[in-house]
Structures are given as C-alpha cells and as structure tokens.
C-alpha positions as CSV (number, residue, x, y, z in Angstrom):
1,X,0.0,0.0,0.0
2,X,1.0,3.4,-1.1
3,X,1.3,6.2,1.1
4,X,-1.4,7.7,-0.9
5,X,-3.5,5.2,-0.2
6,X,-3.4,5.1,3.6
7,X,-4.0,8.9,3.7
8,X,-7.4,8.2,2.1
9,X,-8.6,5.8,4.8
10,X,-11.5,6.4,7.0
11,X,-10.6,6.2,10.9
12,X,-11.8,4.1,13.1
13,X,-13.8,4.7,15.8
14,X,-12.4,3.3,19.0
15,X,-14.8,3.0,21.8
16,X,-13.5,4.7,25.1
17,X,-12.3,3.0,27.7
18,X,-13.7,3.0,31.4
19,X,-17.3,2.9,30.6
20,X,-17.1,6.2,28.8
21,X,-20.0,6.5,25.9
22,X,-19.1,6.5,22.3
23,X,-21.7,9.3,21.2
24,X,-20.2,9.6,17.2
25,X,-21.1,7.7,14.3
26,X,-24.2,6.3,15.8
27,X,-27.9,5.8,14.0
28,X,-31.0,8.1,14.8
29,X,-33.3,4.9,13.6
30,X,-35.7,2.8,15.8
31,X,-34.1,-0.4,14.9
32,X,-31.0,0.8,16.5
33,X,-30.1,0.1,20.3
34,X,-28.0,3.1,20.9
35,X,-29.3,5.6,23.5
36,X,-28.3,9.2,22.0
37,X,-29.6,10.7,25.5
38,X,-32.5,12.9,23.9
39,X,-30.6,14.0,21.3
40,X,-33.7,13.9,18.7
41,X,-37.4,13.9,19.3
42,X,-39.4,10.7,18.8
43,X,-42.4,11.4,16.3
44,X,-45.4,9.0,15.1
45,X,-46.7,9.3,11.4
46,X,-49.9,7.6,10.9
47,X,-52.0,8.1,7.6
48,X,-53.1,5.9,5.0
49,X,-51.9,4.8,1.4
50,X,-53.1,3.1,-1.2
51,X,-52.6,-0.4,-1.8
52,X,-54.5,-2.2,-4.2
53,X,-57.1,-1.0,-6.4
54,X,-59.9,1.2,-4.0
55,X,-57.8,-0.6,-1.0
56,X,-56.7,2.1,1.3
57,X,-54.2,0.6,3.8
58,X,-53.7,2.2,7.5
59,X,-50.5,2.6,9.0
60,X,-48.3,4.7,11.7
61,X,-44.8,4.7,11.5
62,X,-42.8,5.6,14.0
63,X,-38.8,7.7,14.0
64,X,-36.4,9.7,15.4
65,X,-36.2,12.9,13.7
66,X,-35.3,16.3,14.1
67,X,-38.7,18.1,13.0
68,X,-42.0,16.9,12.1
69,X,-41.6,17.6,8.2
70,X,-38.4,15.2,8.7
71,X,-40.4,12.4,9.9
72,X,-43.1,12.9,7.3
73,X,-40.6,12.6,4.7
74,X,-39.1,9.4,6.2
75,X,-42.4,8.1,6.4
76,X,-43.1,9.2,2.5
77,X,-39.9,7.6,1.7
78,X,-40.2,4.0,4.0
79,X,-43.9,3.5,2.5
80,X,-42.6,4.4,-1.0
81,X,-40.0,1.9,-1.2
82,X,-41.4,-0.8,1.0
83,X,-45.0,-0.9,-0.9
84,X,-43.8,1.1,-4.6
85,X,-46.4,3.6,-3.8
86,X,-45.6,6.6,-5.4
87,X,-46.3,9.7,-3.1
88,X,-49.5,11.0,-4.4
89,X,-51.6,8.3,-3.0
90,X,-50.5,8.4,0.2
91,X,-52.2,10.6,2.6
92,X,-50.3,11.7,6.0
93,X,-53.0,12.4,8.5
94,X,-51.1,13.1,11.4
95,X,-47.2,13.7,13.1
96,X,-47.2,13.5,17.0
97,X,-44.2,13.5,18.7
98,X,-44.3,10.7,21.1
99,X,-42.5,9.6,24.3
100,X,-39.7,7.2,23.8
C-alpha cells in the first residue's frame, strides 16, 4: 500500500475505555439500540396509502427525527419503497411527537 493510499482511509472509531459512551457515528433509527440521551425527538406518522385497487391501507410509522416535516418525509420515503407507492396516494393524517 502506497502512502497515498493510507491517507485516504476512513478512521476508526475506537470506543473509550472506562465505561465512557461512544456518542459519534451512531444511527437516529428505531431499529437501533443506541441511546443518544435525547438528542432527537421521537415522532409517530400515521396516515393511510393506497394499496390495491380502491384498498386504502392504514398505517403509523414511528422515527427519530429532528422536526415533524423530517419524519413525514421518512415516512413518505419508507412506505414508498417498501409498498412502490408513489407519493401522491399516500395521505399523512397526522405527526405527533411521542415519548420514547
């Protein structure tokens, strides 16, 4: 390896020692364990969208976001790519921030 190369590499992150908490790099997503210590508000989009022909389909979706217009257009985005809905037929009723 070059010394080029090894100027271009990403550093590691190295979690500290002593029970210390690693607070960079981590996720804002549900699915991920890492307490960020109320770094972020917790929101809930519910709404509905359609999935088959005259088939609306319910659902709330829940996210850790900065703002509510963030979390609607996480939401927008999930049900889009989950379902292939494409953004005019889905309906956002509501974005409540929620308790964790």
């Amino acid at each position: 390896m070059s010394g080029a190369e090894s100027s271009t590499a990403l550093p590691l992150l190295i979690s500290p020692s002593e029970g210390g908490q690693l607070t960079e790099g981590l996720c804002n997503e549900p699915r991920c364990d890492a307490d960020l210590g109320g770094a972020v508000a917790h929101f809930a989009v519910t709404g509905t969208f359609l999935a088959r022909r005259d088939d609306w389909q319910s659902f709330t979706k829940t996210t850790d976001a900065d703002s509510p217009e963030q979390a609607r257009e996480w939401a927008l985005s999930e049900i889009g790519g989950c379902h292939h809905v494409p953004r005019t037929r889905i309906r956002i009723a509501k974005v409540a921030e929620v308790a964790k």
